[in-house]
C-alpha positions as semicolon CSV with decimal commas, in nm:
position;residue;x (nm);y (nm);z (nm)
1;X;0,000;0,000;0,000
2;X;0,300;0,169;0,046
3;X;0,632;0,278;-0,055
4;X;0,964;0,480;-0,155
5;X;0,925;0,688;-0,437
6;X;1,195;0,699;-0,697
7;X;1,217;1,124;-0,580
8;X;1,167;1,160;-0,174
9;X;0,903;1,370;-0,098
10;X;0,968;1,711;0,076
11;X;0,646;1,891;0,271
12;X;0,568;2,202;0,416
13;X;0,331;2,390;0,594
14;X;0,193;2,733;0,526
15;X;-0,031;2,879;0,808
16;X;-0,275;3,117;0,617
17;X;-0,557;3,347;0,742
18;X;-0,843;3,422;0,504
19;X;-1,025;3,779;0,547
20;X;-1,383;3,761;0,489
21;X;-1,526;4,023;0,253
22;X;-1,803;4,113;0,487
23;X;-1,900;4,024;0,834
24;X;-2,047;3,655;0,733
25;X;-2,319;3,642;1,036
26;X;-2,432;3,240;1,141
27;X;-2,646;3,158;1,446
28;X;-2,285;3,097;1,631
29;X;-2,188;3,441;1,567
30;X;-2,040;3,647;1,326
31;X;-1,707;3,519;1,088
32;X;-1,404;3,795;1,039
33;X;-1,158;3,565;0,963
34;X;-1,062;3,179;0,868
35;X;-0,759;3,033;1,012
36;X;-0,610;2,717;0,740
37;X;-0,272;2,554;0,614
38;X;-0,185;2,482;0,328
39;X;0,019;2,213;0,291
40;X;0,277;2,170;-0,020
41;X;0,446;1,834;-0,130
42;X;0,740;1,879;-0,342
43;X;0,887;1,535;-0,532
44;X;1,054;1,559;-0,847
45;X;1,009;1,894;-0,961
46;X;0,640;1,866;-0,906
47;X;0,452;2,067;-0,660
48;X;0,120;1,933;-0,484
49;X;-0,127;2,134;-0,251
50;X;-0,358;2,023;-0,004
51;X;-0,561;2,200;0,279
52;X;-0,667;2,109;0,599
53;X;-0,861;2,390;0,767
54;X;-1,060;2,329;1,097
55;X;-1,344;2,516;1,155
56;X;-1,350;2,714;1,492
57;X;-1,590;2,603;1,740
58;X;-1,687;2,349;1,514
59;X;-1,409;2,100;1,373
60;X;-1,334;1,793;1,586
61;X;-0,943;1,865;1,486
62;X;-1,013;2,286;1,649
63;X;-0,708;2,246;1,906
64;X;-0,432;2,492;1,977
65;X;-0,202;2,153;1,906
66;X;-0,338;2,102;1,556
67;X;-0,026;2,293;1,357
68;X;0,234;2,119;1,643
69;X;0,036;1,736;1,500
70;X;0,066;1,773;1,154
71;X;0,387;1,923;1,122
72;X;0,560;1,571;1,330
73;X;0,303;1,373;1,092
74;X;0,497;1,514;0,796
75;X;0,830;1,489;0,951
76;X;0,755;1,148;1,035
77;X;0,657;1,062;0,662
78;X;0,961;1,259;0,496
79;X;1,253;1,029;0,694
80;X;1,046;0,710;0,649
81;X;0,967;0,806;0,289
82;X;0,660;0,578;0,361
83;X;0,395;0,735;0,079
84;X;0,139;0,581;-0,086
85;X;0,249;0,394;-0,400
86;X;-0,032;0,481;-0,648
87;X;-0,330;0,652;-0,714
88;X;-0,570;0,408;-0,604
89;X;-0,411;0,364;-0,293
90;X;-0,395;0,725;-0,155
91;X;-0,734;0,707;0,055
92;X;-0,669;0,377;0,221
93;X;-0,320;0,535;0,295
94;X;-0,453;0,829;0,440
95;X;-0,704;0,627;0,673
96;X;-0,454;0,422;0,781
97;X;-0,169;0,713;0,849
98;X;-0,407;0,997;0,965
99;X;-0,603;0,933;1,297
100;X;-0,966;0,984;1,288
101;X;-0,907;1,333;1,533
102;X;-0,723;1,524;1,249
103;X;-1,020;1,476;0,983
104;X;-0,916;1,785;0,793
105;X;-0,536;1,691;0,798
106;X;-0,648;1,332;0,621
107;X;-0,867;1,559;0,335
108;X;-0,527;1,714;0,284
109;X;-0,295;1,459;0,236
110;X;-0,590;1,268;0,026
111;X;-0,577;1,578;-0,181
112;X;-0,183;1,669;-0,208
113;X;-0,114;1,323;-0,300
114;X;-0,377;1,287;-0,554
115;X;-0,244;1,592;-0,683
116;X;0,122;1,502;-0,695
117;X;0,055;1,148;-0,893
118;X;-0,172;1,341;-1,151
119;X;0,123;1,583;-1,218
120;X;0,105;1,862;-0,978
121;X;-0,145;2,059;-1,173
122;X;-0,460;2,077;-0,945
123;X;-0,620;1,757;-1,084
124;X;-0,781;1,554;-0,835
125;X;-1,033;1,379;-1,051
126;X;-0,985;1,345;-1,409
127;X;-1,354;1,454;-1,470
128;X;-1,531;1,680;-1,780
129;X;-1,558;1,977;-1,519
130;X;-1,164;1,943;-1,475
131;X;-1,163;1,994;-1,854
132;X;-1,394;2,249;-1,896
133;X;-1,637;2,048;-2,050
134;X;-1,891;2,057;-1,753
135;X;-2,013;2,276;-1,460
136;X;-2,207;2,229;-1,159
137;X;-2,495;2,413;-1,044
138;X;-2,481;2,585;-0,713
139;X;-2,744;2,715;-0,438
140;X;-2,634;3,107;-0,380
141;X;-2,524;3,136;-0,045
142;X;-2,745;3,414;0,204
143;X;-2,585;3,505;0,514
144;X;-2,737;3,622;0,818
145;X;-2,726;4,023;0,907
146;X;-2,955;4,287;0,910
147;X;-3,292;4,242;0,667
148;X;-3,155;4,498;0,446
149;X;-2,827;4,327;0,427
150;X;-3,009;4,002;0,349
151;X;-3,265;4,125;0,133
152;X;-2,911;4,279;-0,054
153;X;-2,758;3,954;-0,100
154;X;-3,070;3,791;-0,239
155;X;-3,156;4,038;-0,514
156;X;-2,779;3,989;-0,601
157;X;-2,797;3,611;-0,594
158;X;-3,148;3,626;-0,794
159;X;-2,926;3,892;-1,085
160;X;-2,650;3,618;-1,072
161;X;-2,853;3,370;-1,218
162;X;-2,887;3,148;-0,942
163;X;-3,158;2,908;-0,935
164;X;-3,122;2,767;-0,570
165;X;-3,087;3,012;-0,306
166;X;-2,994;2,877;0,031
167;X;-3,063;3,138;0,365
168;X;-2,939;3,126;0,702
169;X;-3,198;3,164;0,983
170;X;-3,185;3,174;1,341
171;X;-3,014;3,462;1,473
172;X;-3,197;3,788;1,383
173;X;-3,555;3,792;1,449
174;X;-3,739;3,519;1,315
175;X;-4,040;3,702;1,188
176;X;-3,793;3,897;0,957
177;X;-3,642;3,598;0,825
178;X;-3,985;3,468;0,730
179;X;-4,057;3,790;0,596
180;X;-3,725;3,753;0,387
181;X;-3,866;3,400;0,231
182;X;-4,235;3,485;0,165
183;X;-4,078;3,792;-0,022
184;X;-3,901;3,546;-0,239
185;X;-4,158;3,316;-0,290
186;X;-4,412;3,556;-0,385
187;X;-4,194;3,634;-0,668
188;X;-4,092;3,281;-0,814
189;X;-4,285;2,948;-0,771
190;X;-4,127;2,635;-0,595
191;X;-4,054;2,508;-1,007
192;X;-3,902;2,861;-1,075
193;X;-3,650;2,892;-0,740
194;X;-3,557;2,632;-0,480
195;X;-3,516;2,773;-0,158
196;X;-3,308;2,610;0,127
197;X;-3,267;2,711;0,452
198;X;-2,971;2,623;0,739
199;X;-3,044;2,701;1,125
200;X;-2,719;2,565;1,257
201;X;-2,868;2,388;1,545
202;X;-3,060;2,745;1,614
203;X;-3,418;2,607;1,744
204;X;-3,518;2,380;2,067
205;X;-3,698;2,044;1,968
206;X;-4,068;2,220;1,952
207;X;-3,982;2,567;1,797
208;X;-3,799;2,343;1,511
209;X;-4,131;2,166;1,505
210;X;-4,336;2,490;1,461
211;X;-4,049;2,650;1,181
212;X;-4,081;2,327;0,984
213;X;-4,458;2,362;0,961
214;X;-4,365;2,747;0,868
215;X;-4,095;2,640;0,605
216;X;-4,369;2,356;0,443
217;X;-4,638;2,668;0,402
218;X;-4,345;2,825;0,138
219;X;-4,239;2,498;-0,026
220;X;-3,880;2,502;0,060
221;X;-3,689;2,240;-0,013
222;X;-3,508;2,156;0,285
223;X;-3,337;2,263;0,602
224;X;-3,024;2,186;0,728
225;X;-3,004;2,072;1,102
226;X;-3,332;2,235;1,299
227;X;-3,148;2,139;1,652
228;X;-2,831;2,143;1,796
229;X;-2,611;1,846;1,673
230;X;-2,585;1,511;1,911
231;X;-2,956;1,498;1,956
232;X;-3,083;1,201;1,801
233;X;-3,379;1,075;1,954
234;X;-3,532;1,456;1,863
235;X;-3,409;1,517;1,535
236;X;-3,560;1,142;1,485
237;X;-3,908;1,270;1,576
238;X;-3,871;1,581;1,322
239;X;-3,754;1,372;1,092
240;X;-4,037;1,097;1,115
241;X;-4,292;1,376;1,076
242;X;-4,172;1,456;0,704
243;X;-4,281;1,809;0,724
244;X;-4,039;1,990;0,582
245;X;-3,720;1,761;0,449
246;X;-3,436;1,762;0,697
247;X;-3,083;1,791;0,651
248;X;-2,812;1,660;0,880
249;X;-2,479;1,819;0,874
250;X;-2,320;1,900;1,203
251;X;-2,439;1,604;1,352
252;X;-2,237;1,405;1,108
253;X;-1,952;1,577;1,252
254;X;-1,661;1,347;1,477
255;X;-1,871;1,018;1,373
256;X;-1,614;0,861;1,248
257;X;-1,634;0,508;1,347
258;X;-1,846;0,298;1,047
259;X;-2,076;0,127;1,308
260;X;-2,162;0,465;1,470
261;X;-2,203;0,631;1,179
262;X;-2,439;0,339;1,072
263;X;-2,641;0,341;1,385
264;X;-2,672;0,746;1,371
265;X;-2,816;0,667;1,000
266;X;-3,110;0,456;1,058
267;X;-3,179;0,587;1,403
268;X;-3,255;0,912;1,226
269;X;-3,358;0,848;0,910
270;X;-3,311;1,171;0,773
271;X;-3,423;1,334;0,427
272;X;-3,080;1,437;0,349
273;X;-2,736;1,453;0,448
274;X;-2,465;1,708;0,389
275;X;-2,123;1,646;0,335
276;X;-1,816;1,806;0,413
277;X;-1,492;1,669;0,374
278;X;-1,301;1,880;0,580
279;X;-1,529;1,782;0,880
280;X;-1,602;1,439;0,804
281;X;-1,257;1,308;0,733
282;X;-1,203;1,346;0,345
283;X;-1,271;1,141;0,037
284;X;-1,293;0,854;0,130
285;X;-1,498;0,947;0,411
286;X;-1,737;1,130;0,230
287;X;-1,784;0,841;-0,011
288;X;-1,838;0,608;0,289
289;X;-2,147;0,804;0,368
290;X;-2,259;0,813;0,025
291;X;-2,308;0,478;0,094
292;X;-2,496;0,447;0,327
293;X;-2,743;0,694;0,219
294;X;-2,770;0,549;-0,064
295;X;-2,855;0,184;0,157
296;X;-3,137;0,447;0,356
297;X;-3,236;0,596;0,050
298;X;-3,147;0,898;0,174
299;X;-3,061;1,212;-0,043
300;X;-2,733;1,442;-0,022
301;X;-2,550;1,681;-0,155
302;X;-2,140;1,836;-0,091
303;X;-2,078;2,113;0,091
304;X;-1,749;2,347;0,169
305;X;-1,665;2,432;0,479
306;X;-1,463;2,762;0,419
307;X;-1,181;2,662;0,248
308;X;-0,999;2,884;0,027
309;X;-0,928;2,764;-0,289
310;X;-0,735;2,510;-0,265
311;X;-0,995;2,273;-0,072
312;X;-1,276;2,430;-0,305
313;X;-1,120;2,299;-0,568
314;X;-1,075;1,900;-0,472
315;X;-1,421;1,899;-0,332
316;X;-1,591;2,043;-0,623
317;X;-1,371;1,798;-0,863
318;X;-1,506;1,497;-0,603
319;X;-1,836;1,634;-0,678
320;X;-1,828;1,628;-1,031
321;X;-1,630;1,258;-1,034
322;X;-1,990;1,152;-0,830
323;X;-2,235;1,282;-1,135
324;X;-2,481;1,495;-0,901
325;X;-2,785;1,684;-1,054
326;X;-2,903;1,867;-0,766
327;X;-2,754;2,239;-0,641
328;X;-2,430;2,195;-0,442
329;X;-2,277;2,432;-0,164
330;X;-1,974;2,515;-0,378
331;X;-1,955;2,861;-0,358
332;X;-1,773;3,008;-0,070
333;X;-1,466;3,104;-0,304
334;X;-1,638;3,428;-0,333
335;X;-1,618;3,536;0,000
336;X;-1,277;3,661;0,075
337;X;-1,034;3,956;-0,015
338;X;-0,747;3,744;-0,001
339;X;-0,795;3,410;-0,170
340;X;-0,619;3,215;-0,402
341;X;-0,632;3,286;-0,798
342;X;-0,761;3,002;-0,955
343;X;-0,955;2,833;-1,292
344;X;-1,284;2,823;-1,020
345;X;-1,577;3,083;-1,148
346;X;-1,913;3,126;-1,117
347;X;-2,113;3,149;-1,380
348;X;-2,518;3,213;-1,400
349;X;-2,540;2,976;-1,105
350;X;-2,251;2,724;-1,148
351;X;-1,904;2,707;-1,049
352;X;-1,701;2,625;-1,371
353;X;-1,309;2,526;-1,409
354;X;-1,180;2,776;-1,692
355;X;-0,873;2,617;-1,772
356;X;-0,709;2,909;-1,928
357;X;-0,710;3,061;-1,554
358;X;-0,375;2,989;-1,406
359;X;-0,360;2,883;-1,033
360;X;-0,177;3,193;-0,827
361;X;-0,099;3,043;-0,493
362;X;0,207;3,259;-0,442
363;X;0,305;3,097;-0,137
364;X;0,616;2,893;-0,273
């Protein structure tokens, strides 16, 4: 599964902090900044990138040790020379090298080293979108703020060309935020715009109840976790009353363990699930839910979790290498001052890869 490459490979870790364009308000509070590293591989004149960037408050891997971990991980590695020995391998590799408490750290390496054996040139799937040949449509992205703010970034959204618009709700008052939706539902049928909403955990067990009956009244299409993640025998009960389609996404969070993540599954029976590979612990561990929503015919769809370009970019090529239809949560490139140049655009609703773009990581 493993080996030494004919060129040792050399890594090295960039600490990076992304600046948010705007105050991006959630019901945990309001993001300035995003802390990430960016990890570069080096073997034979190629150069690979992966990212592994914990989300405060939020990521299993969120300790002030997590820099200190993955730095003797990739010492480790570079005197052993002990790398995976070809493409196919790199995931089992990972799961095997990476402990299950660094979940972002494994989505790196998965990435860098798919990277690396593909040439160095940002290919992590060798997929149409990679080529230009394909995009992938996109739910714009509302954050929370004041109802002018909000209203702001939905009229923009709706100009874009977006055809899924997904809101957060749960920290400003909630009669606003309803106000917000019938606005935009007045103006375009459930055919014409799909509207999703994410509460973060915001609501106790019987206001979720009483928002889900509010949310079926305007046809949306889903929201993402009602209550507060680690609650299963009450998101259960809001899911068995298929009012409004429910979403699980921080609860999927630290279950990393197959049999747990099984039993969470078809304990809950949710709608949908969302997935993150930062959070959940990469490729392979995204496709190891697929699973088994597919074996509780459940639905899902991908998700970033704040990455700058760099992770955008492998999770929207995973996305495209797994065929979805549906809107994905691919869009977060947009939101800082300071990200990474890249082929990634958005484009009347979908994120494209414009190959004549060069990459412009200026970090090596």
């Amino acid at each position: 599964m493993s080996t030494a490459l004919s060129h040792p490979v050399n890594f090295k870790v960039y600490p990076y902090q992304l600046a948010f364009k705007f105050d991006a308000g959630t019901s945990r509070g309001v993001l300035k900044t995003k802390d990430t590293w960016l990890i570069k591989l080096e073997s034979g004149g190629k150069v690979a990138w992966g990212e592994a960037g914990p989300l405060k408050g939020l990521s299993i891997d969120d300790v002030p040790t997590f820099q200190e971990e993955i730095e003797k991980k990739l010492e480790r590695w570079e005197s052993l020379q002990e790398v995976p020995d070809r493409l196919d391998a790199i995931s089992q590799w990972a799961k095997e090298q990476v402990p299950d408490h660094l979940p972002a750290f494994r989505f790196a390496m998965e990435t860098a080293f798919r990277d690396l054996f593909q040439g160095g040139i940002r290919k992590i799937f060798d997929t149409p979108f990679f080529n230009g040949a394909e995009s992938i449509p996109i739910n714009g992205l509302v954050w929370m703020g004041e109802e002018d703010f909000m209203a702001g970034q939905m009229e923009e959204k709706l100009k874009a060309g977006f055809a899924c618009i997904k809101m957060k709700i749960g920290a400003i008052d909630y009669d606003r935020e309803m106000n917000l939706l019938h606005r935009l539902r007045k103006q375009f049928t459930a055919n014409q715009l799909v509207l999703r909403v994410d509460a973060n955990g915001a609501f106790a067990e019987d206001e979720a109840a009483e928002v889900l009956r509010d949310l079926k009244r305007l046809e949306i299409h889903s929201i993402e976790q009602p209550v507060k993640a680690g609650q299963w025998e009450a998101m259960a009960r809001l899911c068995a009353q298929e009012i409004t389609p429910i979403a699980l996404d921080e609860e999927l969070i630290g279950v990393m363990a197959a049999s747990e993540r099984e039993l969470l599954m078809k304990t809950i029976l949710p709608q949908f699930i969302i997935l993150k590979p930062t959070l959940v612990g990469g490729i392979q561990d995204s496709l190891d839910w697929i699973s088994l929503a597919n074996k509780y015919s459940q639905g899902w769809w991908m998700t970033s979790a704040l990455e700058s370009n760099i992770g955008l970019n492998a999770i929207t090529q995973l996305t495209s290498f797994l065929q979805v239809k549906m809107p994905q949560g691919l869009g977060t490139g947009q939101l800082y001052h300071n990200n990474f140049g890249s082929p990634l655009t958005i484009r009347e609703g979908s994120i494209h890869y414009k190959n004549e773009l060069p990459w412009e990581i200026g970090l090596e």
